[in-house]
C-alpha positions, 0 to 999 in steps of 0.5 A: 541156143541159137545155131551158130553162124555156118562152119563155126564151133560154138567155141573157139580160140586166138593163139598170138605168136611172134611169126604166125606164118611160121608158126601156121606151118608148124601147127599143121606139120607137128599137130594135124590142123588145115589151114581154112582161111589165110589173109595176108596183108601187103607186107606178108604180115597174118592179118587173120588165120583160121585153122581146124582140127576136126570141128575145131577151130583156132585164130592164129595172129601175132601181136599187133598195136591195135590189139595191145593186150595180146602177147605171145607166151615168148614176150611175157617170161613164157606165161600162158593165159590159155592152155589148148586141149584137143581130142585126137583119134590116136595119141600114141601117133599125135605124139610122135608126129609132135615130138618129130616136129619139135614140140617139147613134151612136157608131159609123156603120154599117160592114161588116167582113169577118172572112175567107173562113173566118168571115163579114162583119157590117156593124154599128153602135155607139149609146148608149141615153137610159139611157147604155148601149151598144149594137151592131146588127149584119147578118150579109152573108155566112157562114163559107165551107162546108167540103168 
């Protein structure tokens, strides 16, 4: 593969809610991302948004005429079409700091244990203020090395 373009994650993700400047505050307060990049139109509405989590990065917009397709979770009865999933160096911390911002934990932090030869992660399950799920997970321990 090609190098991606420079400070760019070979992936990343657009995340469209129904207030993204609210919704830009809460995700920095409640899960630990910087805002990067913040273009506001004339009328204060998110033209573009780019957050980062480590080498992480996700768009947060809302949902515009030019883009019909994108929704936010609360306009289409709370589907979710994506689910996040993120390394964090601490969950037992991450969880308090999400729950003390409001985030509804779907799923309380639990360790599973995926065999000697793959790893054990111990993960979480919340939803955002926006309505979209996210997991946060700790990796305890590696795959088991190979002679």
């Amino acid at each position: 593969m090609k190098p991606t373009p420079p400070g760019w994650p070979r992936i990343s993700s657009a995340v469209c809610y129904e207030d993204p400047g609210k919704a830009i505050d809460w995700l920095c307060r409640a899960f630990g991302f910087e805002v990067r990049l913040k273009v506001e139109g004339d009328n204060g509405e998110i033209e573009h948004s780019e957050l980062v989590f480590g080498e992480g990065l996700i768009m947060v917009s809302g949902e515009k005429e030019k883009a019909p397709a994108r929704k936010a979770p609360t306009h289409v009865g709370g589907a979710n079409t994506q689910n996040m999933m993120v390394y964090v160096d601490d969950i037992e911390a991450h969880h308090k700091r999400a729950r003390d911002a409001g985030a509804v934990i779907l799923k309380e932090p639990t360790s599973t244990d995926y065999g000697e030869d793959y790893w054990e992660d111990r993960s979480y399950e919340c939803r955002d203020i926006g309505g979209h799920h996210w997991w946060f997970s700790q990796r305890m321990r590696s795959a088991a090395s190979k002679p």
